[in-house]
C-alpha positions as semicolon CSV with decimal commas, in nm:
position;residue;x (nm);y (nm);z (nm)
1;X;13,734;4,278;5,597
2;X;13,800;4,614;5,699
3;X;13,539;4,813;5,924
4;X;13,237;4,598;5,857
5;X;13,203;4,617;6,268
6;X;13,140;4,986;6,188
7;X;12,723;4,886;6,040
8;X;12,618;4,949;6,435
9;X;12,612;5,302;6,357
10;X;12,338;5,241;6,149
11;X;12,140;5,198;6,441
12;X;11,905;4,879;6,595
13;X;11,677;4,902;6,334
14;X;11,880;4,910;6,029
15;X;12,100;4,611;6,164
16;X;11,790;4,370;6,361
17;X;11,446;4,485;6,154
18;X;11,210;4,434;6,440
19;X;10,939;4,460;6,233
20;X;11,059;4,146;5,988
21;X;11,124;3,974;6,324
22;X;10,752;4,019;6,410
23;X;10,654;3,872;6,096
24;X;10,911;3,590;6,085
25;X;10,746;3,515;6,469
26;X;10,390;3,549;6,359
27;X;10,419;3,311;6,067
28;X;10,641;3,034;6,283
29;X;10,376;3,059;6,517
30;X;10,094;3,004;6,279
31;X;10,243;2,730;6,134
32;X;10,283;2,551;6,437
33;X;9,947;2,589;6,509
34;X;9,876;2,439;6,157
35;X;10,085;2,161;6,192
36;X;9,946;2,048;6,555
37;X;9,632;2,223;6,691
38;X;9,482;2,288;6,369
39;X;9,625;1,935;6,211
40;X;9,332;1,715;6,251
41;X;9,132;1,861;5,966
42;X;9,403;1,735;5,715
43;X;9,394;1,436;5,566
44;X;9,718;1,262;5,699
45;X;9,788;1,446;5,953
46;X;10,039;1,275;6,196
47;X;10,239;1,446;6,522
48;X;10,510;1,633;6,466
49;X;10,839;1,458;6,493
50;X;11,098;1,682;6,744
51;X;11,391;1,624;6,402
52;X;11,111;1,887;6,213
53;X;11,063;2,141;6,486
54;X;11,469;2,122;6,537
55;X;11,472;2,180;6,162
56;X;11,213;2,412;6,129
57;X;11,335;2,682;6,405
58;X;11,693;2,640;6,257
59;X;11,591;2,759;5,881
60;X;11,343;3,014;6,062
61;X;11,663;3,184;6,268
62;X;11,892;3,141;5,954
63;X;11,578;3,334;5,749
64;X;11,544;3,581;6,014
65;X;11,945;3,641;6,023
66;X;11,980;3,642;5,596
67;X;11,690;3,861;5,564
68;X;11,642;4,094;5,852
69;X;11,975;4,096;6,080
70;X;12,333;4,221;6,007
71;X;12,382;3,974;5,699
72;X;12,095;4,175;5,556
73;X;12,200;4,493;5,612
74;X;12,568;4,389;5,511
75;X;12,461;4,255;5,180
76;X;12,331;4,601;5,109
77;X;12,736;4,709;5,153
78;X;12,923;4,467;5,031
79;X;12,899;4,260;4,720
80;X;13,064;3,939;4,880
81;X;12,781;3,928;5,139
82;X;12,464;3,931;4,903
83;X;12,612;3,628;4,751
84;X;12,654;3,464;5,090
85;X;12,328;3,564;5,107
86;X;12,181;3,382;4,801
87;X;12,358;3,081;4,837
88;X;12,275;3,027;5,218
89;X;11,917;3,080;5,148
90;X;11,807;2,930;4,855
91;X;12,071;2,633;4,840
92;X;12,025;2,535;5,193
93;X;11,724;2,706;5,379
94;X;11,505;2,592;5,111
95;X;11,594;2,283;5,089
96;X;11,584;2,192;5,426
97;X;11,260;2,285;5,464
98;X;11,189;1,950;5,342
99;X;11,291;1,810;5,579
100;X;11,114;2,053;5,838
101;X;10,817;2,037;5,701
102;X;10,585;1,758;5,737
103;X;10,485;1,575;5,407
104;X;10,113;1,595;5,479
105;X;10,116;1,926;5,525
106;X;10,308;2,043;5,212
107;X;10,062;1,776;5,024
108;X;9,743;1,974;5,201
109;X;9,917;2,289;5,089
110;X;9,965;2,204;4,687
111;X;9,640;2,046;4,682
112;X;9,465;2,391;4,704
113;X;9,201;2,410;4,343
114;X;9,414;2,718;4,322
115;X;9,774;2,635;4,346
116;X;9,753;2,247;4,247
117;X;9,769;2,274;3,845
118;X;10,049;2,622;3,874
119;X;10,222;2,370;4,129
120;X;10,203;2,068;3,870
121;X;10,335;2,240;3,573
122;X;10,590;2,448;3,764
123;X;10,783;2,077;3,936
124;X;10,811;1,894;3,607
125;X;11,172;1,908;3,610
126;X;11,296;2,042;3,341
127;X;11,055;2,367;3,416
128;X;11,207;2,372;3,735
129;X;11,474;2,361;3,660
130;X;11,476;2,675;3,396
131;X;11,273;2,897;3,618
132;X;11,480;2,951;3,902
133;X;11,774;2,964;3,750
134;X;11,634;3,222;3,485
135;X;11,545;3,466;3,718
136;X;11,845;3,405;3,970
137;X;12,070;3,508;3,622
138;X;11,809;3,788;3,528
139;X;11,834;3,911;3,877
140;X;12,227;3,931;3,848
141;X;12,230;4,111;3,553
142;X;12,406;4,483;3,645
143;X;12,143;4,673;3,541
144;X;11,844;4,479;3,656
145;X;12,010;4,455;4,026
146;X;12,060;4,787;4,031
147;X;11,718;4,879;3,956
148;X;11,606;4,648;4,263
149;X;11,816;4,746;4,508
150;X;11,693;5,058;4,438
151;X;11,315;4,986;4,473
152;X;11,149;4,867;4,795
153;X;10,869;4,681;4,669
154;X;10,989;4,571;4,340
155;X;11,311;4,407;4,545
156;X;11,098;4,271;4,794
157;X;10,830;4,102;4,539
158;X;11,141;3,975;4,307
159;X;11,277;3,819;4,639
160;X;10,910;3,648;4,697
161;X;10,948;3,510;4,355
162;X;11,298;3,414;4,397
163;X;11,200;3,195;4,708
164;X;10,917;3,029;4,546
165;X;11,073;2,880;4,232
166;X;11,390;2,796;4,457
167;X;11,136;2,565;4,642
168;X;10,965;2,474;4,391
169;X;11,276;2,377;4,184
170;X;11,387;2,145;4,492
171;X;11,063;1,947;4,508
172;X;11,174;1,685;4,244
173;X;11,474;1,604;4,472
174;X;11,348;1,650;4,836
175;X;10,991;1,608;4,813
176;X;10,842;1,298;5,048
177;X;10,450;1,388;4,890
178;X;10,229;1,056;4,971
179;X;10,047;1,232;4,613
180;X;9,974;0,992;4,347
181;X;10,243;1,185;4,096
182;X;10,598;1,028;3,936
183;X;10,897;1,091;4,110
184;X;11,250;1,083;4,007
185;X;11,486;0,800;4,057
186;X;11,762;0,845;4,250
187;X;12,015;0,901;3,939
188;X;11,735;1,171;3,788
189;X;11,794;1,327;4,116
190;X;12,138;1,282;4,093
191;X;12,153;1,416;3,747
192;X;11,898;1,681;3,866
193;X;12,104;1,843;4,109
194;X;12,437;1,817;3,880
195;X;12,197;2,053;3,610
196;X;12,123;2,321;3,880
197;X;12,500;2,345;3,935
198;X;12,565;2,388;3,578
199;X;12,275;2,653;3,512
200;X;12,458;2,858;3,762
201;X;12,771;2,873;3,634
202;X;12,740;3,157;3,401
203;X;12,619;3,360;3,665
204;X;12,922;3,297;3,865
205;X;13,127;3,276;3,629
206;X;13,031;3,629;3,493
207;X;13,021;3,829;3,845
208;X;13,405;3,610;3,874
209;X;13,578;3,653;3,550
210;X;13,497;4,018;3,519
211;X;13,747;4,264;3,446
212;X;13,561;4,570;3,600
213;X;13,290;4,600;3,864
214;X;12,935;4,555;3,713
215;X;12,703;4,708;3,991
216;X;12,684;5,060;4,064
217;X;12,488;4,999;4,374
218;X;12,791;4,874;4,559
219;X;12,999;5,119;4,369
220;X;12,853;5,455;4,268
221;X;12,840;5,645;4,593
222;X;12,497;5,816;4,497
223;X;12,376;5,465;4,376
224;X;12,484;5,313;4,682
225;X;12,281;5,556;4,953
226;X;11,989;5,489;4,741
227;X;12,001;5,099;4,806
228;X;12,102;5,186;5,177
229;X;11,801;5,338;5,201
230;X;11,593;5,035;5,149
231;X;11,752;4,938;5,473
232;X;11,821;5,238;5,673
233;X;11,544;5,460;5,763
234;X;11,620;5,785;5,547
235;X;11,676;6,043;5,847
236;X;11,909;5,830;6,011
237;X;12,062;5,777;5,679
238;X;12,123;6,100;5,595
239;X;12,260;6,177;5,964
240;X;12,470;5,921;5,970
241;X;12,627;6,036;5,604
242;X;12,673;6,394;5,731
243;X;12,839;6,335;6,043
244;X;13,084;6,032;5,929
245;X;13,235;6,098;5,616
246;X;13,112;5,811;5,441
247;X;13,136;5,844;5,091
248;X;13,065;5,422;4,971
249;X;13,063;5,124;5,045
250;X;13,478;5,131;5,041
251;X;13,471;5,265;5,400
252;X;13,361;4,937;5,494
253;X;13,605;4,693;5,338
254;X;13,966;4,655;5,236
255;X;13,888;4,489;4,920
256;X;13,867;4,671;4,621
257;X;13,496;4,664;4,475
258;X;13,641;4,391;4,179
259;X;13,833;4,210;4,478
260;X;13,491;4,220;4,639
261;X;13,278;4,107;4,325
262;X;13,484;3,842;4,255
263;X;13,483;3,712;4,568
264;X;13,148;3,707;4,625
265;X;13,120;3,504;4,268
266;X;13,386;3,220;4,455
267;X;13,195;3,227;4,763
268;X;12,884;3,121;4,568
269;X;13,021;2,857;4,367
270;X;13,207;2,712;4,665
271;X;12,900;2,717;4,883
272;X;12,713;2,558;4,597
273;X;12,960;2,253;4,560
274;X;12,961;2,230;4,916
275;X;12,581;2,223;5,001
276;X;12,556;2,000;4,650
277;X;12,761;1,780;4,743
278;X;12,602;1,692;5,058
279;X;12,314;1,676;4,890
280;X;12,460;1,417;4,669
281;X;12,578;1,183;4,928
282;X;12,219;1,175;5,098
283;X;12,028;1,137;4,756
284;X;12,248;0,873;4,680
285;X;12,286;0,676;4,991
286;X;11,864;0,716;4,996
287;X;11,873;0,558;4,637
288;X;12,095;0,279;4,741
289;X;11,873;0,194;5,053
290;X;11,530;0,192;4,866
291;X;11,702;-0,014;4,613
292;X;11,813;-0,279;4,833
293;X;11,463;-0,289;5,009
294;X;11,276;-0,284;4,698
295;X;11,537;-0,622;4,638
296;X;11,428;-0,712;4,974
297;X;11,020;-0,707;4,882
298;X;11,136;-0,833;4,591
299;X;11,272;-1,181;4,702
300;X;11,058;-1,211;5,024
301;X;10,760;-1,191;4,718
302;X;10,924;-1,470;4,505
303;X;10,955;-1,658;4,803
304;X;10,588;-1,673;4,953
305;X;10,449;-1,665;4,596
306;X;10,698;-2,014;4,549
307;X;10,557;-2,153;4,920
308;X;10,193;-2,094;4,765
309;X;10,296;-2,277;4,486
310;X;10,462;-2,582;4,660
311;X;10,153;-2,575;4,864
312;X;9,894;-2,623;4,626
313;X;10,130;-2,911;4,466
314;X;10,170;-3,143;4,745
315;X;9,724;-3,122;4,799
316;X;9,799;-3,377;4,460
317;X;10,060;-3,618;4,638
């Protein structure tokens, strides 16, 4: 894809963010002091199993390298990263962290008086369901993303809220809660995921199907060094553009910016039925399993409540 080896010159912190590192480090650290130091105070609390800490450091290195290394920085450049981007993070990160995550701990978390009745109304499913997907289509419309990428904190708080509903959306399907609360059947989950897949369709289909690049921010040259500069400290920004030549984001690919666009719309569907239908062979395997122990309990029931019965018969023989 052209000279996307060419980002070094924006220099060690544009391309590793030392400073996101040091939070991404501080918070893994904290929670592992949560989650076995600080555990026995929660009600629940078991030790950690070494299939969540695997887990856990896997979707903390993939958050580090989406958020704050090259990916980052690349997705700022080229269109057809960003929507690597948002498909690797909130259609698989996420969701694993359900996995990485103990279940007590995640029940301790939503149980705050603060964040258990936002939390309750925000998982029924079909509000779940809208949420994220609203504001993952409001976030991809042209002139809404280029107003973002253009402002620090605005981008920053929109991707907070972004990562929030995304886990919040996945709770009906992943969750393992021990909460007294309804959970879907497997086919709900089932039909569940098939729902987020169609809610995002537009999106892709839009940013695919267009006839003309949409986004001036990986376009417009003056556009573009103003969303570079939420990456790229502004005096090595403005070196760097004075002493290269670089005009846009163009320098750094071959594709044309619609070759790029639409390719970043195919890369997100694809990842999507990809990760989806993964996620679809595991919520349905699950579903058959519990089913044929619940038709396990089931018989095993019948069979000691039929012993009881033959018992207390023969006492009148």
């Amino acid at each position: 894809m052209g000279r996307l080896s060419s980002i070094s010159i924006f220099g060690f912190m544009a391309n590793w963010s030392p400073y996101y590192l040091l939070i991404v480090v501080f918070l893994t650290v904290l929670y592992f002091m949560a989650v076995t130091k600080w555990r026995h105070g929660i009600a629940g609390n078991r030790l950690l199993k070494a299939s969540e800490t695997v887990l856990l450091l896997i979707a903390v290195v993939l958050i580090y390298l989406l958020k704050g290394g090259p990916i980052d920085l690349l997705s700022h450049i080229v269109f057809s990263f960003h929507m690597l981007q948002m498909a690797m993070l909130y259609l698989l990160v996420i969701p694993m962290l359900y996995f990485a995550v103990p279940a007590y701990f995640v029940d301790y978390i939503i149980s705050r008086p603060v964040i258990k009745p936002v939390f309750q109304l925000m998982t029924r499913p079909v509000v779940a369901l809208v949420v994220f997907n609203g504001l993952f289509s409001i976030y991809h419309l042209p002139v809404v993303l280029d107003f973002l990428k253009t402002n620090a904190a605005l981008h920053a708080v929109y991707t907070i809220l972004l990562s929030v509903t995304a886990f919040v959306m996945w709770f009906p399907v992943f969750n393992r809660s021990q909460l007294q609360r309804s959970q879907l059947s497997g086919l709900q989950k089932m039909l569940f995921i098939f729902m987020i897949g169609v809610l995002l369709t537009p999106s892709c289909g839009l940013i695919i199907f267009a006839q003309q690049p949409m986004y001036k921010t990986y376009t417009d040259p003056k556009a573009w060094m103003n969303a570079m500069s939420l990456c790229v400290p502004s005096g090595t920004l403005d070196n760097i553009l004075a002493s290269s030549g670089i005009s846009g984001p163009q320098y750094f690919t071959n594709m044309s910016s619609l070759e790029d666009q639409q390719t970043g719309g195919v890369i997100m569907k694809v990842l999507q039925e990809l990760f989806f239908a993964v996620m679809l062979f595991y919520v349905f395997f699950s579903w058959k399993y519990s089913e044929g122990k619940d038709e396990e309990h089931t018989t095993m029931r019948s069979l000691e409540r039929r012993r009881q019965e033959q018992a207390y018969f023969n006492q009148f023989r």
